[in-house]
N, C-alpha and C positions, 0 to 999 in steps of 0.2 A: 068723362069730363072733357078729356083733352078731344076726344070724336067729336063730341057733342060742340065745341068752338068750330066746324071747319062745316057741318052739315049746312048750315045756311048759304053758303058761298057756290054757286053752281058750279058743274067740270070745268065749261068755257071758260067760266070768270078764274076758276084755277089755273088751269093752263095758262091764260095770258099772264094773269101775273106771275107764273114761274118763268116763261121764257123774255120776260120782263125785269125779271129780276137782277139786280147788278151783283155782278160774281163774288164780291167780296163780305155778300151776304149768304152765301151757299155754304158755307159750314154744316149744316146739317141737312142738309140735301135728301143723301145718297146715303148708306151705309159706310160706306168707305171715308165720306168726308167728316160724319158723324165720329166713328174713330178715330181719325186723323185726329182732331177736332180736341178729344177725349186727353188722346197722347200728347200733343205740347199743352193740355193748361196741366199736365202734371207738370211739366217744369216752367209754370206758371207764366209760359207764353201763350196769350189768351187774349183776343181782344174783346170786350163781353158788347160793344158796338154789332159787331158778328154776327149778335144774335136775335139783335132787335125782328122785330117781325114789322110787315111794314102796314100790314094793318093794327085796329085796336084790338089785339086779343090779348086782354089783364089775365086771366087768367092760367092763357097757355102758357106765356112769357114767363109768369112769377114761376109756374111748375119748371119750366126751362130751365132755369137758374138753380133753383132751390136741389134739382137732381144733379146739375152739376156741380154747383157746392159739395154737395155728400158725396160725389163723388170723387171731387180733388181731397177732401177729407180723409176720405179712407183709404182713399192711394199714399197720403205721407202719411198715416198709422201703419198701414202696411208694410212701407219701404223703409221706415224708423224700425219696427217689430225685426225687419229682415239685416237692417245694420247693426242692432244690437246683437242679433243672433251672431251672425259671421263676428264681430267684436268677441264675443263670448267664447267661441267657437276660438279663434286664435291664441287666447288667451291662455283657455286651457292644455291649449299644444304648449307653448311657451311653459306652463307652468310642469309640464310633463315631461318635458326634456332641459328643468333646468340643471337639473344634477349631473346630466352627461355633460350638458354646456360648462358647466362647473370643473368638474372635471378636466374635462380638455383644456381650460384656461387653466389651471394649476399644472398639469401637465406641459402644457405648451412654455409655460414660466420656470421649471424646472429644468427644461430640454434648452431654453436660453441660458444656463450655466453651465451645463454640462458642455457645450462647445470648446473650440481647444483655445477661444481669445482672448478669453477673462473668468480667473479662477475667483475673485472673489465680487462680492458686489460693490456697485457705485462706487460708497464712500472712501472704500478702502483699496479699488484699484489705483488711484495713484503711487500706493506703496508696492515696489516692486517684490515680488514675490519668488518662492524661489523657483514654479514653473518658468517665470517669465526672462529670468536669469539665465535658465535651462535656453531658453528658446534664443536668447541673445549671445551664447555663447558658439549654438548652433548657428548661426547666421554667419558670425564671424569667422567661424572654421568654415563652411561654404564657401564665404565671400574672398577669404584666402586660397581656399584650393581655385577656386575658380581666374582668378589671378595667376598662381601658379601653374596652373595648367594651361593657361596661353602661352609662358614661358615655356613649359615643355617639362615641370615638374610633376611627377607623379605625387600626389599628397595622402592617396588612400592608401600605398605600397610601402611607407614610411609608418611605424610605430613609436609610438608615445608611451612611456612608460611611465 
């Protein structure tokens, strides 16, 4: 069908009009332009002017089209098919390492109390505790010896009974 559109038209009369042809109609050329051609209207950069033919052939043109339709067609079935896959695909990791994630979050939340800054939680650290008493009594025997020992007192060599 699509031969049978182009037999009437002699070689000569072919050749001029392809070297005739203004470039922005050469989309489907060549093999190479043909692809080209294929690959941006997947991302539906396409000018379908392109494709016009510049004589009348009704029939090649509708076929032109109609192949490329089902082609853009089944290129977003395919690449839909192909993101749901990977979608799915991620999914099931996520859902297969949620209990290790689980884990390490309840761990990780456990190992924030066990630190030596705050024994109990939130609500109740502003009440001092008797680590923290501990820790303030240390500070201030420090912050004593360290005073006395610029003076030239020894504070560790001295017993507290």
């Amino acid at each position: 069908m699509i031969n049978s559109s182009t037999q009437n038209i002699p070689i000569k009369e072919l050749i001029r009009m392809e070297e005739s042809c203004d470039p922005k109609y050469r989309s489907c050329e060549s093999l190479y332009n043909s692809m080209e051609t294929l690959f941006w209207s997947s991302f539906g950069i396409i000018i379908l002017e392109q494709l016009d033919i510049v004589e009348s052939h009704g029939p090649t043109k509708w076929t032109g089209r109609t192949i490329l339709g089902c082609y853009c067609c089944c290129s977003v079935i395919v690449l839909l098919n192909m993101l749901i896959a990977m979608m799915s695909n991620s999914y099931q990791d996520i859902f297969n390492q949620a209990d290790v994630e689980w884990k390490f979050a309840r761990s990780k939340l456990w190992i924030e109390y066990f630190d030596d800054t705050a024994t109990l939680p939130p609500p109740f650290n502003m009440i001092p505790s008797p680590k923290s008493l501990f820790y303030c009594v240390q500070w201030c025997l420090e912050s004593i010896y360290q005073s006395n020992r610029t003076i030239g007192f020894n504070f560790r060599s001295t017993r507290v009974s």
